[in-house]
C-alpha positions as CSV (number, residue, x, y, z in Angstrom):
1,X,11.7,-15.5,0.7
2,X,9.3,-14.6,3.1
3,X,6.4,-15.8,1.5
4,X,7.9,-19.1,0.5
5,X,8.2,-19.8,4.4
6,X,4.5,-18.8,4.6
7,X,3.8,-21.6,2.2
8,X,5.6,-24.1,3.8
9,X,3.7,-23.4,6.4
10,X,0.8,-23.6,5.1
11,X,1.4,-26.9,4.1
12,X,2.2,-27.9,7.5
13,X,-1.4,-26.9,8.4
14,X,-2.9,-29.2,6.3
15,X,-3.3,-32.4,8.2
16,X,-5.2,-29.7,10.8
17,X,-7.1,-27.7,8.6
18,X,-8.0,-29.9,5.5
19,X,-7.9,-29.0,1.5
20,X,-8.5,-25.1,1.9
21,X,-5.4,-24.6,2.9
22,X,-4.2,-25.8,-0.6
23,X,-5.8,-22.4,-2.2
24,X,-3.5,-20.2,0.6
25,X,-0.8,-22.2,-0.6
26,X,-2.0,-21.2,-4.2
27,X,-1.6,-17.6,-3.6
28,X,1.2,-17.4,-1.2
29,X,3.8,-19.3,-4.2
30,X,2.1,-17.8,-6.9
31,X,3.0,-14.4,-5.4
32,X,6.8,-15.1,-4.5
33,X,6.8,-16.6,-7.9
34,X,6.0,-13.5,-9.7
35,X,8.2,-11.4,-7.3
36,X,10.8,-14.2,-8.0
37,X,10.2,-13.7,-12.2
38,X,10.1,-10.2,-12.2
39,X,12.8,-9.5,-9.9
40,X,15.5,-8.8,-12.4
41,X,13.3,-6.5,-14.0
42,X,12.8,-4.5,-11.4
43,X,16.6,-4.4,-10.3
44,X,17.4,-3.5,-14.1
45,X,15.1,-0.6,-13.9
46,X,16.0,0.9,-10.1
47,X,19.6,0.8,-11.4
48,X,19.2,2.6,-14.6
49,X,16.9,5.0,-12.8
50,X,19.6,5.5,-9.9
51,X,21.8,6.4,-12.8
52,X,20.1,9.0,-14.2
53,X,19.4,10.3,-10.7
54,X,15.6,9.4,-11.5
55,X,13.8,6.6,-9.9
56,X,10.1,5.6,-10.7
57,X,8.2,4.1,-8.5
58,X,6.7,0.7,-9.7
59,X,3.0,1.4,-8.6
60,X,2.0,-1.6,-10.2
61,X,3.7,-4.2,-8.0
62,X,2.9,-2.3,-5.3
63,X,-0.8,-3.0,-5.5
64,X,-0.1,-6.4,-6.8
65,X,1.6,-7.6,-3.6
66,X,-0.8,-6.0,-1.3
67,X,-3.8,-7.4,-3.0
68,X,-1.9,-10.9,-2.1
69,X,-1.0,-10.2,1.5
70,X,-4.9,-8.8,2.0
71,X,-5.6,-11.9,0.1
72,X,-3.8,-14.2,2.1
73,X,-5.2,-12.5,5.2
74,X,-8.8,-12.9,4.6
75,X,-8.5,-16.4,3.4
76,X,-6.7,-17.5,6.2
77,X,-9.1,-16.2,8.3
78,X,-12.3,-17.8,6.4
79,X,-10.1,-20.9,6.8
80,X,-9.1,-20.9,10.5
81,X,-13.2,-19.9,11.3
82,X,-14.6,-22.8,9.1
83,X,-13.0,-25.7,10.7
């Protein structure tokens, strides 16, 4: 949810900061759109895991969703410097 308020957000900044803001948009829903896709997934997985008293961590989605937020960060950076 959190990163579909960033987006909307983003969006408001466009009028200010031009088309760049588009490809932080971009990221930000195509992020909570995965997390949003695969949440069931990972629900289905904790539970069974909690069940059998053995829970894996999903490394993958981990790095997934900090590559976005580190993403997100140095984009909106390059953006708020070049205008």
């Amino acid at each position: 949810m959190a990163l579909v308020t960033v987006s909307a957000i983003f969006l408001r900044w466009l009028p200010a900061h031009g088309l760049p803001i588009l490809l932080l948009f971009a990221v930000s829903s195509s992020a909570a759109l995965a997390i949003y896709v695969t949440q069931r997934r990972h629900y289905s997985a904790s539970s069974s895991g909690i069940a059998r008293e053995n829970v894996d961590a999903d490394i993958t989605a981990v790095l997934w969703t900090a590559f976005a937020g580190v993403a997100l960060g140095g984009l909106g950076i390059v953006v708020v410097l070049a205008v």
